[in-house]
C-alpha atoms as an extended CHARMM CRD file, in Angstrom:
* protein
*
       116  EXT
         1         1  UNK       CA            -13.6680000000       28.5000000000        9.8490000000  PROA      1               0.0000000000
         2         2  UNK       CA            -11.2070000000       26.4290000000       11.5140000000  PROA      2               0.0000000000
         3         3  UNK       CA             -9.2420000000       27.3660000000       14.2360000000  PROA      3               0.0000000000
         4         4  UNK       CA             -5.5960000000       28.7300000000       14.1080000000  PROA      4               0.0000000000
         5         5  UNK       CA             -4.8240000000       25.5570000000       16.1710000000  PROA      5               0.0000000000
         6         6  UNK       CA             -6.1480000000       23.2390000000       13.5500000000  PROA      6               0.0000000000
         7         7  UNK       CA             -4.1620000000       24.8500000000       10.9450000000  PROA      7               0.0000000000
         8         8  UNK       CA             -0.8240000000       24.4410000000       12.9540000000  PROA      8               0.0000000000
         9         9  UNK       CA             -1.4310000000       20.5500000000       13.8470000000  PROA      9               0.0000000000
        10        10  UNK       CA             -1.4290000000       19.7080000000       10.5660000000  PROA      10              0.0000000000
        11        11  UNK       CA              1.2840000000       22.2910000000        9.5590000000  PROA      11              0.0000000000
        12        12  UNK       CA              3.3220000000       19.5510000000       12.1390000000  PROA      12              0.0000000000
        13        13  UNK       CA              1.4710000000       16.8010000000       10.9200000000  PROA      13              0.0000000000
        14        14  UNK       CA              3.0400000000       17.3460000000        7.4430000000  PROA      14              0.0000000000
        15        15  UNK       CA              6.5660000000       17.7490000000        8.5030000000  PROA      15              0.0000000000
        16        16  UNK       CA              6.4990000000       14.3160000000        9.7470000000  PROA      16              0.0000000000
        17        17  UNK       CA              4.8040000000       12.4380000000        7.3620000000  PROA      17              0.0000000000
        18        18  UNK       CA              5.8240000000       12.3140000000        3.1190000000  PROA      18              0.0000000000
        19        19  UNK       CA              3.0240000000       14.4500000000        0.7680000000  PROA      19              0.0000000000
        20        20  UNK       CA              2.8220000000       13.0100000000       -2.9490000000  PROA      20              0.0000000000
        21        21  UNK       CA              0.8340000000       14.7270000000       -5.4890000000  PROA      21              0.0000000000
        22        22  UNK       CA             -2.4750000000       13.3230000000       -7.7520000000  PROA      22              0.0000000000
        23        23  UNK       CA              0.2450000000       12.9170000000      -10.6510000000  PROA      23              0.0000000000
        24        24  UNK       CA              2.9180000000       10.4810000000       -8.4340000000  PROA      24              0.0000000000
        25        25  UNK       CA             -0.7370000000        8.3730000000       -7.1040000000  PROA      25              0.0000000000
        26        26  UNK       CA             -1.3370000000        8.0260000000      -10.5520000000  PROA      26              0.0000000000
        27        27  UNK       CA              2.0720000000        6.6780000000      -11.9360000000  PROA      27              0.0000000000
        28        28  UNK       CA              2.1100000000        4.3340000000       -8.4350000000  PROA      28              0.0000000000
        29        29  UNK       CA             -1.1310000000        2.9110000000       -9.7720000000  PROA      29              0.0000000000
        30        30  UNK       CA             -0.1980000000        2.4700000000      -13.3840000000  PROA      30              0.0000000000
        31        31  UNK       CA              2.8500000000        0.7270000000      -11.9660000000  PROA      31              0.0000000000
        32        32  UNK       CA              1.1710000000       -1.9200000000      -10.5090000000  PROA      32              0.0000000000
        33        33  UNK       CA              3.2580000000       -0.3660000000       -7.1500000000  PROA      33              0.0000000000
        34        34  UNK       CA              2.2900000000       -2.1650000000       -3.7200000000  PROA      34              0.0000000000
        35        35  UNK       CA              0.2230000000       -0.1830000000       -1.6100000000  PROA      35              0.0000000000
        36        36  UNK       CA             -2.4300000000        0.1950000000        0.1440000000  PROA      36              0.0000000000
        37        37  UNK       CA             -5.2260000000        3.6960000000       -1.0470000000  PROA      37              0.0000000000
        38        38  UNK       CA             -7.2420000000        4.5380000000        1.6530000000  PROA      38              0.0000000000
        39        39  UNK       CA            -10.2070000000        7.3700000000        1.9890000000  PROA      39              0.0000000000
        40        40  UNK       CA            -10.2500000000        8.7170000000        5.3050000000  PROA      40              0.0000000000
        41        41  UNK       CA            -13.2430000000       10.9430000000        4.6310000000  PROA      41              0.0000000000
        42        42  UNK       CA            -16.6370000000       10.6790000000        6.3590000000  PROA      42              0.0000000000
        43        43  UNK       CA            -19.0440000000        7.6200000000        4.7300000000  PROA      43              0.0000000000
        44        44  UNK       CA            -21.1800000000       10.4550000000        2.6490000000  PROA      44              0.0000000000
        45        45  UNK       CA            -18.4140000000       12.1580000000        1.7610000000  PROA      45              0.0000000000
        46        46  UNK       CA            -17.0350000000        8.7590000000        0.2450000000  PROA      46              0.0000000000
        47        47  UNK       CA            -20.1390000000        7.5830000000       -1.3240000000  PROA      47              0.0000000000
        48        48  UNK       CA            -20.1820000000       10.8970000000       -3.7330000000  PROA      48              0.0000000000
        49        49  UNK       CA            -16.8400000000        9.0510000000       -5.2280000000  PROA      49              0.0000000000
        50        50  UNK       CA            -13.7870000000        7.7430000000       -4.4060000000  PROA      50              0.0000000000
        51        51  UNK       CA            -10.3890000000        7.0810000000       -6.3230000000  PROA      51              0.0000000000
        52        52  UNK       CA            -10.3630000000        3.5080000000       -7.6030000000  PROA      52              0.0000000000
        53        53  UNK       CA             -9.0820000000        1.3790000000       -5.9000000000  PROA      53              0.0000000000
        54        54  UNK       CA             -9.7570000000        3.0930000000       -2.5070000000  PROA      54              0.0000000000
        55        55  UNK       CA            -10.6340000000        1.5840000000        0.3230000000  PROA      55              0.0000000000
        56        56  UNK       CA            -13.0530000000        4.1260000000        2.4380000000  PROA      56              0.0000000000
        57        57  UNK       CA            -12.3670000000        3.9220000000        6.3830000000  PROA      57              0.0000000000
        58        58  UNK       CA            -12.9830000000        7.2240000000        8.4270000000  PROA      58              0.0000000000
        59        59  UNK       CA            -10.4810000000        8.9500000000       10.3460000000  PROA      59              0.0000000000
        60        60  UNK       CA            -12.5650000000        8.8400000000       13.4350000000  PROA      60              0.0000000000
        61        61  UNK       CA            -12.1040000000        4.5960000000       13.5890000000  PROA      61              0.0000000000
        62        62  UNK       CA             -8.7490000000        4.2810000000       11.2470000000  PROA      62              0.0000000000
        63        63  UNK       CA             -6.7700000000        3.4500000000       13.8580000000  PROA      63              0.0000000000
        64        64  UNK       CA             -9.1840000000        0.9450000000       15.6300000000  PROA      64              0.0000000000
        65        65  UNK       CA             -9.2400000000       -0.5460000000       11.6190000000  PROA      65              0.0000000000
        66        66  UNK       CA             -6.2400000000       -0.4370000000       10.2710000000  PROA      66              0.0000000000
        67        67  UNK       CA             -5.5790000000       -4.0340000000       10.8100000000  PROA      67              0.0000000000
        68        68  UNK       CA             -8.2340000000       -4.6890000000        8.5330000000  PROA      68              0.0000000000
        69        69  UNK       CA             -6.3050000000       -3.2580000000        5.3470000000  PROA      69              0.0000000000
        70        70  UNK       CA             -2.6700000000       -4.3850000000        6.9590000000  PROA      70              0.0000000000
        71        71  UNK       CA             -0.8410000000       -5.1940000000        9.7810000000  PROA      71              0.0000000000
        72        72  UNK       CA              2.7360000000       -4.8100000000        8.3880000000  PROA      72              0.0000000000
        73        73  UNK       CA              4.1960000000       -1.6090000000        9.9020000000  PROA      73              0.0000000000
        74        74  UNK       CA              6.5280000000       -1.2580000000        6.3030000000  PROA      74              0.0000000000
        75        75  UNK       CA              3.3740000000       -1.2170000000        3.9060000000  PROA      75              0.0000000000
        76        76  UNK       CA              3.0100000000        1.5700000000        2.1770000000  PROA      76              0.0000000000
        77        77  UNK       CA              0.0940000000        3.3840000000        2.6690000000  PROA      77              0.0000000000
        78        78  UNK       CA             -1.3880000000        6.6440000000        0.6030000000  PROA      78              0.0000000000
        79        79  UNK       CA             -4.2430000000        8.5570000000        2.9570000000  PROA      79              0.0000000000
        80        80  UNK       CA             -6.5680000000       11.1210000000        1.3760000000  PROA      80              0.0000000000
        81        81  UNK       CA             -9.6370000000       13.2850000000        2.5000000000  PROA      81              0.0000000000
        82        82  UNK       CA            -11.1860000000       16.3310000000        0.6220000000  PROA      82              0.0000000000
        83        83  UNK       CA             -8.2290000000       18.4530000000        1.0340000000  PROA      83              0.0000000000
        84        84  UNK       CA             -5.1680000000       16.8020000000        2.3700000000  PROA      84              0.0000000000
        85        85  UNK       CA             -5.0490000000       17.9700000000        5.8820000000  PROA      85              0.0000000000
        86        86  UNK       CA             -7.4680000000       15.0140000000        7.3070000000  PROA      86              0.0000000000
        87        87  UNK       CA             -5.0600000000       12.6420000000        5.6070000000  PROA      87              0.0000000000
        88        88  UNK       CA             -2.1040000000       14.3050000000        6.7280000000  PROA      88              0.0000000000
        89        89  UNK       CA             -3.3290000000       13.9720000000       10.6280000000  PROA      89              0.0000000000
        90        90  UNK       CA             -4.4300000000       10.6230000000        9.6500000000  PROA      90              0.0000000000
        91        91  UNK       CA             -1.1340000000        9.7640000000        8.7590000000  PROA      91              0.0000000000
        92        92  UNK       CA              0.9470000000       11.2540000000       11.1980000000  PROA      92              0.0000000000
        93        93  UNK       CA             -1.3170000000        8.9020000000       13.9730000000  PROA      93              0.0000000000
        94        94  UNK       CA             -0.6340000000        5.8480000000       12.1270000000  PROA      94              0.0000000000
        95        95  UNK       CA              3.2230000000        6.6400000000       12.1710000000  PROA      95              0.0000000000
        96        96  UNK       CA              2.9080000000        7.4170000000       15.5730000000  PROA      96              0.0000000000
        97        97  UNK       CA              1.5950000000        3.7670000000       15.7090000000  PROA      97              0.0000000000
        98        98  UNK       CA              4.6570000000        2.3640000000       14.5350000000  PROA      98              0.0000000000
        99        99  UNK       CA              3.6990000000        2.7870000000       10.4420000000  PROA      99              0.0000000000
       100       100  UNK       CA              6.6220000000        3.6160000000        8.8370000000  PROA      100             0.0000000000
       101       101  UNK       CA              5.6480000000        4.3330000000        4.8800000000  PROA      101             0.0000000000
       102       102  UNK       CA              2.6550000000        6.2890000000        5.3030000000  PROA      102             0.0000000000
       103       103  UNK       CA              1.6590000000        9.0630000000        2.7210000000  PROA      103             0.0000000000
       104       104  UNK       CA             -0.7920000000       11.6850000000        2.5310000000  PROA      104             0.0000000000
       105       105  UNK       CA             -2.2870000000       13.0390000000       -0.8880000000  PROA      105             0.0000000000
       106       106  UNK       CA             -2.2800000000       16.7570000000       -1.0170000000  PROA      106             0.0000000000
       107       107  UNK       CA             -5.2890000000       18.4840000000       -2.4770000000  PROA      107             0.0000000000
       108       108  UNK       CA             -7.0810000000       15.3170000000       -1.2920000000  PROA      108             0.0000000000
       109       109  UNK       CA             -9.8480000000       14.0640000000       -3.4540000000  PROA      109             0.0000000000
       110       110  UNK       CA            -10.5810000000       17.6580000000       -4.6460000000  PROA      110             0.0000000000
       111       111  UNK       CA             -6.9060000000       17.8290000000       -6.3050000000  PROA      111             0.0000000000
       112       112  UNK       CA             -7.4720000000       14.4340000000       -7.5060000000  PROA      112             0.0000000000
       113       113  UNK       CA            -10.9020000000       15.2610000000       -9.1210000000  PROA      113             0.0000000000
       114       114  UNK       CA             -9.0880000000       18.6730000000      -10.3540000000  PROA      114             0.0000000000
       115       115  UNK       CA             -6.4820000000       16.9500000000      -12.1760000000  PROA      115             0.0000000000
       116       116  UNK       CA             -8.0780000000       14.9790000000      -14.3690000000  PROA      116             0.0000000000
């Protein structure tokens, strides 16, 4: 079980950073929107599936890769893990990095999966 700290670091991670829904990814896909999808999970969690379109890089070395999906700080960018709260810490490091459309999927892939 995670500890209470955990819980409140992404409580603070999620005031700073936007949360869409598996319904809004969907329409932004079927719009042909701009963005970039990225899987933050761990590589085994990512090779039991992925959303299409996704592009897996772990949490652990996102930051070290992130100029390998974009450079430009006004991208927009949609994070997920299993659950959200990965995504959401994920996210709130990139915007600390100077990202300024970054977006976390809440329910993660598990929502996503749930939804269909």
């Amino acid at each position: 079980m995670p500890l209470p700290e955990f819980q409140q670091l992404c409580t603070e991670a999620k005031k700073e950073i936007q949360e869409i829904g598996p319904t809004d990814l969907r329409q932004m896909q079927q719009s042909g929107e701009d963005f970039a999808l990225i899987d933050v999970r761990e590589a085994e969690e990512s090779a039991r599936g992925m959303i299409p379109n996704a592009i897996a890089i772990s949490r652990g070395v996102l930051e070290l890769k992130i100029d390998q999906v974009t450079i430009d700080k006004d991208k927009k960018i949609v994070l997920y893990c299993a659950g959200g709260n990965r995504s959401a810490l994920a996210g709130w490091m990139l915007k600390k990095m100077g990202f300024k459309n970054v977006i976390s999927l809440a329910g993660g892939y598990g929502g996503w999966m749930q939804s269909q």
